[in-house]
C-alpha positions, -999 to +999 in steps of 0.1 A: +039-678+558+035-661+528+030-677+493+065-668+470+066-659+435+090-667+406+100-631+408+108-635+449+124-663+441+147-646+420+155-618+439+167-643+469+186-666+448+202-635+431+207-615+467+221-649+479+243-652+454+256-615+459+262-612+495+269-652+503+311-643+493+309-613+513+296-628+544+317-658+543+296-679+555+264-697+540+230-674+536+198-690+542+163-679+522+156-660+554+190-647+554+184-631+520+148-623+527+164-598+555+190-584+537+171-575+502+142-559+530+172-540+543+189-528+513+156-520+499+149-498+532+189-481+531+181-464+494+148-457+509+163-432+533+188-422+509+159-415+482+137-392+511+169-377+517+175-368+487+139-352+481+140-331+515+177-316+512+175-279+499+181-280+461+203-245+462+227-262+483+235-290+455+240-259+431+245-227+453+271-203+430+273-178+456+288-199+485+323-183+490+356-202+481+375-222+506+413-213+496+430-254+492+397-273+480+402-267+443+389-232+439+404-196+441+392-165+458+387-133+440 
C-alpha cells in the first residue's frame, strides 16, 4: 500500500466531501481515491484534446454563415 501524504489526505477528504451528496450514499477513502484518479484522467483528455484540434477551426472567419444561428449572409 502506498504511504499517504497530508496533501493526499486532503485531496480525499475534500473529493469526499464534494461528491459524497451527489452520490447519496457514503464514499469510502478508496471511493475517493478512484474518483479524484478519474476526474484527474477526464480533463486529461479534454486538455490533449484541446492541444490536437486545428486552431483555425476555433477562429476560422471565412467559414460561411448558416442563415438562423445568429449570423446573416451577405
Amino acid at each position: 500500500m502506498k504511504p499517504t501524504t497530508p496533501a493526499n489526505d486532503n485531496l480525499i477528504d475534500q473529493t469526499i466531501a464534494v461528491w459524497e451528496p451527489r452520490a447519496g450514499r457514503k464514499l469510502s477513502r478508496e471511493d475517493a481515491r478512484q474518483i479524484s484518479e478519474n476526474m484527474t484522467g477526464f480533463f486529461r483528455v479534454l486538455s490533449d484534446w484541446s492541444r490536437t484540434e486545428p486552431a483555425a477551426a476555433a477562429n476560422d472567419n471565412d467559414a460561411p454563415v448558416t442563415p438562423g444561428l445568429g449570423g446573416s449572409t451577405p
